[in-house]
C-alpha positions as YAML, in Angstrom:
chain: A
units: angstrom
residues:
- id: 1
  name: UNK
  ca: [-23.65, 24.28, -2.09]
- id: 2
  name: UNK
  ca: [-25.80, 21.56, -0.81]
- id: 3
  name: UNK
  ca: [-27.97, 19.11, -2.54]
- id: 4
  name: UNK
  ca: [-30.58, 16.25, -2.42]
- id: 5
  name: UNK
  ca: [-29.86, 12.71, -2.64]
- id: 6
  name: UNK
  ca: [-33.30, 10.24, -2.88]
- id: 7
  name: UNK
  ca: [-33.88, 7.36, 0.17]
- id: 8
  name: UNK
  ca: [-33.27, 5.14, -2.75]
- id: 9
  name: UNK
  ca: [-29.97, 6.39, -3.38]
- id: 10
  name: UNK
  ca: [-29.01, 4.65, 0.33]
- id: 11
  name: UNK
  ca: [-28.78, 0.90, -0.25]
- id: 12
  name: UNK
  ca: [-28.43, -1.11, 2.83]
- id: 13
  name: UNK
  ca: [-26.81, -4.54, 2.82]
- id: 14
  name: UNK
  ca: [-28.25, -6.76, 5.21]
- id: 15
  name: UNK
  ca: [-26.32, -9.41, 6.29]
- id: 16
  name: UNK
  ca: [-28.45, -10.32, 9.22]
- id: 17
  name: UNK
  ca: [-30.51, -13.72, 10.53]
- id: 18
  name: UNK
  ca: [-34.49, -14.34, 9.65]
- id: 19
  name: UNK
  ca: [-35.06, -13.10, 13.00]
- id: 20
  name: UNK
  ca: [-33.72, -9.58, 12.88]
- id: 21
  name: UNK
  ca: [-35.31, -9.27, 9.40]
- id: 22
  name: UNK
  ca: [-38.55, -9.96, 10.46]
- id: 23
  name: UNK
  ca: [-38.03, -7.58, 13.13]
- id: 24
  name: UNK
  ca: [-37.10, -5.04, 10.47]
- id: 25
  name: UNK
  ca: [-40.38, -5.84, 8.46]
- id: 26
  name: UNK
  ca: [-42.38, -4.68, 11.61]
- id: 27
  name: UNK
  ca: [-41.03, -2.15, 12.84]
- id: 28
  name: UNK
  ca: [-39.65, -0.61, 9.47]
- id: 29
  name: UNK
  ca: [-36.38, 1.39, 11.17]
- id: 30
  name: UNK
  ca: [-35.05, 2.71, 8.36]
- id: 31
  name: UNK
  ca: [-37.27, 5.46, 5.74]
- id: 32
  name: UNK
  ca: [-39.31, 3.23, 3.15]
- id: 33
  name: UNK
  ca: [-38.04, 3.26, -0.15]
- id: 34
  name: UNK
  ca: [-34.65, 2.32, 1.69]
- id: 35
  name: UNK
  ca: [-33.66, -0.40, -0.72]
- id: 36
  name: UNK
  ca: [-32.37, -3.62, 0.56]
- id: 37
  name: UNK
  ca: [-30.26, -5.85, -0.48]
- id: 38
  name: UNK
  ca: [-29.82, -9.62, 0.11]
- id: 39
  name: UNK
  ca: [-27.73, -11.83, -0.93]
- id: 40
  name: UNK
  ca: [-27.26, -15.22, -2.00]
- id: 41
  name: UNK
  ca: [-26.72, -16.63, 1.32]
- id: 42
  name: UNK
  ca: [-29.54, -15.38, 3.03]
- id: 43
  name: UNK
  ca: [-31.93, -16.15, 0.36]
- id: 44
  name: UNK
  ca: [-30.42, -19.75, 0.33]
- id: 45
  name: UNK
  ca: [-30.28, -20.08, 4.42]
- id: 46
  name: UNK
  ca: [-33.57, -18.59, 4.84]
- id: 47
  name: UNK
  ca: [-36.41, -17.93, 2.10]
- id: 48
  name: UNK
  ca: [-37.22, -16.14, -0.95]
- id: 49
  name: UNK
  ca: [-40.72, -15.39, 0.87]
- id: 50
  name: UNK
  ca: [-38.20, -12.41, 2.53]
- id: 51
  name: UNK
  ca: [-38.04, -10.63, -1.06]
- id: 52
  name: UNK
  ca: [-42.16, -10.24, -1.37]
- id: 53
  name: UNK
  ca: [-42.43, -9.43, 2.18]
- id: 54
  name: UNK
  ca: [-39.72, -6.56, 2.08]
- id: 55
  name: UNK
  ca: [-41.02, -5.23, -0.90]
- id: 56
  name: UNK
  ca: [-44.59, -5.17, 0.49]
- id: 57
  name: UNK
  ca: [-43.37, -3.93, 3.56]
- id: 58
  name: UNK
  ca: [-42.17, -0.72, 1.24]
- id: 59
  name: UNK
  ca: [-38.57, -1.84, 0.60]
- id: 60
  name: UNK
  ca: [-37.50, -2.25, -2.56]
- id: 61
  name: UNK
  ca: [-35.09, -5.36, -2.60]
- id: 62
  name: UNK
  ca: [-31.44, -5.89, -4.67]
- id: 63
  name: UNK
  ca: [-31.08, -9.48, -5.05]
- id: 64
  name: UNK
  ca: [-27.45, -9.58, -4.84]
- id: 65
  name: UNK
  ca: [-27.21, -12.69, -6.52]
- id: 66
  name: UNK
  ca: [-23.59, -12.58, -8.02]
- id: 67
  name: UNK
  ca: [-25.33, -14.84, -11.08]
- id: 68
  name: UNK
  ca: [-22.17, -16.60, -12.95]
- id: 69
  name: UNK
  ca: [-22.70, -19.20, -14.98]
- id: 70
  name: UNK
  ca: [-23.37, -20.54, -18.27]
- id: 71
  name: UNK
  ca: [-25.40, -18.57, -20.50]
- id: 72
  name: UNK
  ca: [-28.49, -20.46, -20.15]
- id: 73
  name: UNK
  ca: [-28.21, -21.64, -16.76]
- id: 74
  name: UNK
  ca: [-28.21, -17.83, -16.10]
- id: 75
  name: UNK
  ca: [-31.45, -17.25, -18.01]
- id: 76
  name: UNK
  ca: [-32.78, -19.90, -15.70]
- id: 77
  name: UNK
  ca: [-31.55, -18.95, -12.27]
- id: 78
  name: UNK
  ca: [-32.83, -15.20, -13.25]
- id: 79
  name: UNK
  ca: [-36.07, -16.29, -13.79]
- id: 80
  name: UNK
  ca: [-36.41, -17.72, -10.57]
- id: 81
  name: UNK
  ca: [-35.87, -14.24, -8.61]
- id: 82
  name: UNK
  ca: [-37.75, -12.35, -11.35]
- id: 83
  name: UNK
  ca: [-40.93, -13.97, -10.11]
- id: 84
  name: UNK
  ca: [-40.44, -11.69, -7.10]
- id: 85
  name: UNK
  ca: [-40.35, -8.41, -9.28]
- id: 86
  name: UNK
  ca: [-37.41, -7.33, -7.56]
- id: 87
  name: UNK
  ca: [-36.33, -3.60, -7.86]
- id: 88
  name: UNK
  ca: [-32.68, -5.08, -9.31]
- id: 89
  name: UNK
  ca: [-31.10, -8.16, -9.65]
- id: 90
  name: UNK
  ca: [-27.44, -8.41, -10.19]
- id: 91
  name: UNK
  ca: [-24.95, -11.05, -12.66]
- id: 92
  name: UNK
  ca: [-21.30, -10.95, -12.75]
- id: 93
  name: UNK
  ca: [-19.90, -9.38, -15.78]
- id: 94
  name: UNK
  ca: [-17.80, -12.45, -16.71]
- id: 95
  name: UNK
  ca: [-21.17, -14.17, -18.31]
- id: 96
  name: UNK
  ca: [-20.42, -12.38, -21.12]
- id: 97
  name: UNK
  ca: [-20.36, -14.63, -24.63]
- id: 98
  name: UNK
  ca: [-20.52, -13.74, -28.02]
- id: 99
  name: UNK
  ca: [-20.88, -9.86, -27.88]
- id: 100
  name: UNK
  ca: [-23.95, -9.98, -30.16]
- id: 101
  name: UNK
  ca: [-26.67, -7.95, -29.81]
- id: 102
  name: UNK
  ca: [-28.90, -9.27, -32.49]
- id: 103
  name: UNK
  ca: [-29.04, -13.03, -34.23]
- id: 104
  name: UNK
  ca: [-31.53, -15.42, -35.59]
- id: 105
  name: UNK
  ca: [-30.23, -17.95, -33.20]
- id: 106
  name: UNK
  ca: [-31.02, -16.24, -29.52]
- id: 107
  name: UNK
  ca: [-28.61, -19.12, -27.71]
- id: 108
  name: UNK
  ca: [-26.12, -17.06, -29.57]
- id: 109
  name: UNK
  ca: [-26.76, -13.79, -27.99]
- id: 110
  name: UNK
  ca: [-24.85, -12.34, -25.64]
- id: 111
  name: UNK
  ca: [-25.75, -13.40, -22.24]
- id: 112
  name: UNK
  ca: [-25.73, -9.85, -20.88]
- id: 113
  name: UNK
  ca: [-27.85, -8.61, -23.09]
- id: 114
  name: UNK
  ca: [-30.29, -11.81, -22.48]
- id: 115
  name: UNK
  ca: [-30.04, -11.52, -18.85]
- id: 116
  name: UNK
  ca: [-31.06, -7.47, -19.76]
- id: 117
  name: UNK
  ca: [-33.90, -7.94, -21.50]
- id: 118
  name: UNK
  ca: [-35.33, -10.70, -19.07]
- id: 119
  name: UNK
  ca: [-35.06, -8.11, -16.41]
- id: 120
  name: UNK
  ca: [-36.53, -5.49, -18.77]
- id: 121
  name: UNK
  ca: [-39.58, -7.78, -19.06]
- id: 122
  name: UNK
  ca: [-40.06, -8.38, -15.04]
- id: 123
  name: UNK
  ca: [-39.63, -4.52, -14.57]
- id: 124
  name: UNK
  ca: [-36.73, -4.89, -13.10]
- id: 125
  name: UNK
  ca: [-33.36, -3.10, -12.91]
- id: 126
  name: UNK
  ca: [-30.85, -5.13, -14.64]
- id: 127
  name: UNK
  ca: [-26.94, -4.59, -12.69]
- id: 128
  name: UNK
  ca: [-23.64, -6.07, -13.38]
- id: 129
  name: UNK
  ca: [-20.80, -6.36, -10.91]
- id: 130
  name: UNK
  ca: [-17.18, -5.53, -12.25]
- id: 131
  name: UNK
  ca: [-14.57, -5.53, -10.26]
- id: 132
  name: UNK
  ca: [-14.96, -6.90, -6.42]
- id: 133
  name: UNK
  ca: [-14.32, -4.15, -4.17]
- id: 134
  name: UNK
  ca: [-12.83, -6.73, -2.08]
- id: 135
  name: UNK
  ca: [-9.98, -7.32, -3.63]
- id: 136
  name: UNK
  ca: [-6.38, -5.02, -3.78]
- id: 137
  name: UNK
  ca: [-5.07, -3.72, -7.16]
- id: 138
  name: UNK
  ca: [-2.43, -5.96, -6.55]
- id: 139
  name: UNK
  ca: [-4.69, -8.83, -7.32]
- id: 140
  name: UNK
  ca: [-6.78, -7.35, -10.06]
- id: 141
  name: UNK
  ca: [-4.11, -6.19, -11.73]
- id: 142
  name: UNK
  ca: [-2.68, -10.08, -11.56]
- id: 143
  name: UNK
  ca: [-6.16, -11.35, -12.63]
- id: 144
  name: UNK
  ca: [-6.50, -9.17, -15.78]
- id: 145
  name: UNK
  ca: [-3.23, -9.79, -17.34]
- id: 146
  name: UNK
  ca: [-1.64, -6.08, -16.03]
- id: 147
  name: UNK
  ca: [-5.01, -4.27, -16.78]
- id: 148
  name: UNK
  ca: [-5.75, -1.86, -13.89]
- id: 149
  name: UNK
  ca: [-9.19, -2.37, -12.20]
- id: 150
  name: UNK
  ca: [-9.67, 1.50, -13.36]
- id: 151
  name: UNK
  ca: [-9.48, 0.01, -17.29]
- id: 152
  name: UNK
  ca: [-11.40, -3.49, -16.56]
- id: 153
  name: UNK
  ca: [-14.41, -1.62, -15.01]
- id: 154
  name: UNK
  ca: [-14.40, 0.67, -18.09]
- id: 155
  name: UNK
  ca: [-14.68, -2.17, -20.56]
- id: 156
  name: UNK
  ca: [-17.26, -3.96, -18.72]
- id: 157
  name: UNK
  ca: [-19.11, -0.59, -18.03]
- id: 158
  name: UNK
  ca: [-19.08, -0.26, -22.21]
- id: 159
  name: UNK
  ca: [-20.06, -3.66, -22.62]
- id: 160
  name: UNK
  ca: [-22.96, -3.70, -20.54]
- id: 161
  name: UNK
  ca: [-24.15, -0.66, -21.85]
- id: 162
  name: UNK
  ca: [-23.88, -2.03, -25.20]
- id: 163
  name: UNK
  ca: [-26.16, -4.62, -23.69]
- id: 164
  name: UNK
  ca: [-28.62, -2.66, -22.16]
- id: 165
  name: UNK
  ca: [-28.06, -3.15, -18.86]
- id: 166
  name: UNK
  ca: [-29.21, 0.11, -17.06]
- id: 167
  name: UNK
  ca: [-26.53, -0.85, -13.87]
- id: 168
  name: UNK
  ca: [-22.92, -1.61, -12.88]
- id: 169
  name: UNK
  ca: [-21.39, -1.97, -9.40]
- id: 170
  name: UNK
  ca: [-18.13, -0.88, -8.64]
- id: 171
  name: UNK
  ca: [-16.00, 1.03, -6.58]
- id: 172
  name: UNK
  ca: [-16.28, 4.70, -5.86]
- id: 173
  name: UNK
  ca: [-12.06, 4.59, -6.72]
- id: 174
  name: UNK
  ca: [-13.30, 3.63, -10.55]
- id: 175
  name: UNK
  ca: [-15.74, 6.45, -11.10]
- id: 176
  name: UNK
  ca: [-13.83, 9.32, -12.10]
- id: 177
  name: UNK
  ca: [-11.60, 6.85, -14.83]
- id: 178
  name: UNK
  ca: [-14.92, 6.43, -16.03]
- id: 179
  name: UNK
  ca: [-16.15, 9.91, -16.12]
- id: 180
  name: UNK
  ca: [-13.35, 11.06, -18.15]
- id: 181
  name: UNK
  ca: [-14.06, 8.81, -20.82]
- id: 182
  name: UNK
  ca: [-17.55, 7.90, -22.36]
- id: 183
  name: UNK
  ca: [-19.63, 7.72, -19.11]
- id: 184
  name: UNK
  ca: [-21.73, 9.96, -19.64]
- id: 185
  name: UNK
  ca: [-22.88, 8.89, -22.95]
- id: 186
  name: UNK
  ca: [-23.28, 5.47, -21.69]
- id: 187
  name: UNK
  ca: [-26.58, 5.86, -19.59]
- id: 188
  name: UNK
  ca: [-26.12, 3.57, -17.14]
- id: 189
  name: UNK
  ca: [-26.14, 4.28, -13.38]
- id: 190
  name: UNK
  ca: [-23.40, 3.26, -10.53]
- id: 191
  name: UNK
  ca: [-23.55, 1.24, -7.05]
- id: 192
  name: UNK
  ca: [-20.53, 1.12, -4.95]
- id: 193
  name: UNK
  ca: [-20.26, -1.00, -2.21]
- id: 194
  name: UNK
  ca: [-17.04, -0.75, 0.26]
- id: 195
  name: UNK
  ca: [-18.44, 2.51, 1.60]
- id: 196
  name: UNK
  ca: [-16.78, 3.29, 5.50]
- id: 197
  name: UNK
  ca: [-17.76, 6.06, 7.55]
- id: 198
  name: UNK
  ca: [-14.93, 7.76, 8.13]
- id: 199
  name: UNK
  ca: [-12.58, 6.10, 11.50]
- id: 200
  name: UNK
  ca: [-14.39, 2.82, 10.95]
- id: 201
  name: UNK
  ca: [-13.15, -0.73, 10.70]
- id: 202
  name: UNK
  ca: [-13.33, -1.88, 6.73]
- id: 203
  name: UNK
  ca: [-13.58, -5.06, 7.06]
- id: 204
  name: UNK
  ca: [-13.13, -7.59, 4.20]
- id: 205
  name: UNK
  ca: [-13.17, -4.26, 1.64]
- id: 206
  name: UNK
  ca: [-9.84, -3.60, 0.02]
- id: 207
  name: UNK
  ca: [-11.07, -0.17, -1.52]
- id: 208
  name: UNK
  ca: [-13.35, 2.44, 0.64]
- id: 209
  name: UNK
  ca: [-14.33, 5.54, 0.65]
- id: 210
  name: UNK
  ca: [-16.63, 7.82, 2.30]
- id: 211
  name: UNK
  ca: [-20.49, 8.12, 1.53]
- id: 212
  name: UNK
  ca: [-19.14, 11.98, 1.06]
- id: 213
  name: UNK
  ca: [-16.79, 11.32, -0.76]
- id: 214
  name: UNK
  ca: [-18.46, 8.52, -3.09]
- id: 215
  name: UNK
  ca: [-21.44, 10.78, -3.83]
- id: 216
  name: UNK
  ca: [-18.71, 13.45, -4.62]
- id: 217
  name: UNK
  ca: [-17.04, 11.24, -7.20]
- id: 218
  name: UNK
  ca: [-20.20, 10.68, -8.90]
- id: 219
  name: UNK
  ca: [-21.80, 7.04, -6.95]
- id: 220
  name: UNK
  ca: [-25.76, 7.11, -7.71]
- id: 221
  name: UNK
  ca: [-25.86, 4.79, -4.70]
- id: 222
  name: UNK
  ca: [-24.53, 3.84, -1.80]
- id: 223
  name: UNK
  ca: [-24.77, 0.19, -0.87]
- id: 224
  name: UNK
  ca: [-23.65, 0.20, 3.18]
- id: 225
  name: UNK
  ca: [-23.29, -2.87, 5.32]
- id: 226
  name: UNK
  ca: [-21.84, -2.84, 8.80]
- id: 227
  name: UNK
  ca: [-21.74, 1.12, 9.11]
- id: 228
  name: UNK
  ca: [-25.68, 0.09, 9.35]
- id: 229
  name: UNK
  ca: [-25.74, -2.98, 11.08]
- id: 230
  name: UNK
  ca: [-23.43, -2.59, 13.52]
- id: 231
  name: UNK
  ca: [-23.46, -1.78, 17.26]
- id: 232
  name: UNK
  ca: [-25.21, -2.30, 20.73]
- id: 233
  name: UNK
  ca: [-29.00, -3.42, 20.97]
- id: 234
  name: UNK
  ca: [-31.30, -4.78, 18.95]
- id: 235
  name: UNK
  ca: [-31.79, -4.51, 14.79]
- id: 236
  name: UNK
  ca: [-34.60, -1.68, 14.99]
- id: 237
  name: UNK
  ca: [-32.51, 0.58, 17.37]
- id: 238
  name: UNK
  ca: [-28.90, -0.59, 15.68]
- id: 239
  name: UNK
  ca: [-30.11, 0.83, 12.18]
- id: 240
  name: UNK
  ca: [-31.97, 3.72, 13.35]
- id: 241
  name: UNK
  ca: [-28.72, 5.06, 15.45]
- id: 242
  name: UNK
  ca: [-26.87, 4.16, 12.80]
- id: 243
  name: UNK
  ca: [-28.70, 5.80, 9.90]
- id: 244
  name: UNK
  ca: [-29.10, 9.04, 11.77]
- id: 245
  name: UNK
  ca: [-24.86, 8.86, 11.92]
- id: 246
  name: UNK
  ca: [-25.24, 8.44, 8.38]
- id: 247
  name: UNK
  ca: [-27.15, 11.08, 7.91]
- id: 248
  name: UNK
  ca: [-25.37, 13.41, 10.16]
- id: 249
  name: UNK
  ca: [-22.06, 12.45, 7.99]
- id: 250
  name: UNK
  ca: [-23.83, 14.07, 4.59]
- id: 251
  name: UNK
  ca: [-25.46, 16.87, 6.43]
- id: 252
  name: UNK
  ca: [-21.70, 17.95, 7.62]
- id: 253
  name: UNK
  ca: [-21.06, 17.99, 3.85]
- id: 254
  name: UNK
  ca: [-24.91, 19.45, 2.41]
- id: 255
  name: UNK
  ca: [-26.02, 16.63, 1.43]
- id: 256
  name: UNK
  ca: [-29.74, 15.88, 2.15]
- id: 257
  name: UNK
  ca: [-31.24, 12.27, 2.45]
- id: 258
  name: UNK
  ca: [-35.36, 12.62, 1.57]
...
């Protein structure tokens, strides 16, 4: 049986220069409403001026930001990118504090809901990373005290729903621990990163799957790097080739990009 995915659900991570970005602002390779996502380093190396022009270009932009800090500093840093509207910006799900929803005192709110309801403000989607794709089970399990990264991404995916953040990011491994407990009560959506065509190199990702197979397991989006980037020529021809492989991937399984 096939099915429909939106261009929004396709979520590519661009970890390019200024140069092929610009390139990618006129000659707009991949469909608009392709959501991009940069990250701290290019935002930092380059300009924030990339975010409005993307956007205006007909891109919705992630600001992969990774925010983690302390509770305040967060609120600041935030504020800088939500001047830029952004369609989401992400924090890590460490900043969380107190666990309060509601106080007199708002310094003594949690910081995830703070962070949520700044982003809630700026019309903007407000996402949490979990657990780092990145790294093995070996190590998360060693960095939560035994806790599988299947049980940490559950408790921050409660917490931050708790919160009212509408987004987590995690792996596409996570999703069905999560489905089989609460969810689907929990209203929040789901962005996994370490996504592979299938026979490709994965890079620095410790846990892949296939765009198949993460849509399958229940992903809302995809967020793809070097399956995208990658390859002979220049950036406009790279990410149309490589989309249309992308594309060609799903359509061997019914699933439609439009």
């Amino acid at each position: 049986m096939s099915y429909a995915k939106s261009v929004s659900s396709i979520r590519w991570s661009a970890d390019v220069e200024a140069t092929d970005m610009s390139r990618v602002i006129a000659d707009k390779p991949l469909p608009l409403g392709t959501v991009i996502k940069l990250d701290q380093v290019f935002l930092e190396k380059y300009s924030k001026c990339y975010i409005d022009s993307l956007q205006d270009a007909g891109y919705p932009v992630f600001i992969d930001r990774k925010i983690c800090e302390i509770p305040d500093k967060v609120m600041q840093i935030a504020e800088i990118y939500l001047e830029h509207q952004p369609f989401m910006l992400n924090v890590m799900a460490g900043i969380c504090s107190t666990g309060r929803t509601e106080c007199g005192d708002e310094k003594k709110i949690d910081a995830l809901k703070r962070f949520a309801d700044l982003c809630r403000e700026a019309g903007t989607k407000s996402c949490i990373v979990t657990v780092l794709t990145s790294k093995t089970e070996r190590m998360v399990t060693w960095e939560y005290t035994g806790v599988s990264s299947r049980e940490q991404v559950q408790f921050y995916t409660e917490l931050a729903a708790s919160m009212g953040i509408t987004d987590i990011t995690c792996s596409a491994r996570d999703i069905d621990y999560i489905q089989a407990t609460s969810y689907k009560e929990l209203e929040v959506e789901i962005n996994t990163p370490g996504i592979r065509l299938p026979n490709t190199d994965r890079r620095d990702q410790a846990r892949i799957m296939t765009p198949y197979d993460a849509f399958e397991c229940g992903s809302d989006r995809l967020i793809i790097g070097s399956n995208l980037t990658d390859g002979d020529g220049d950036i406009t021809e790279r990410l149309r080739r490589n989309y249309d492989r992308l594309l060609a991937h799903l359509a061997e399984h019914d699933i439609i990009i439009k």
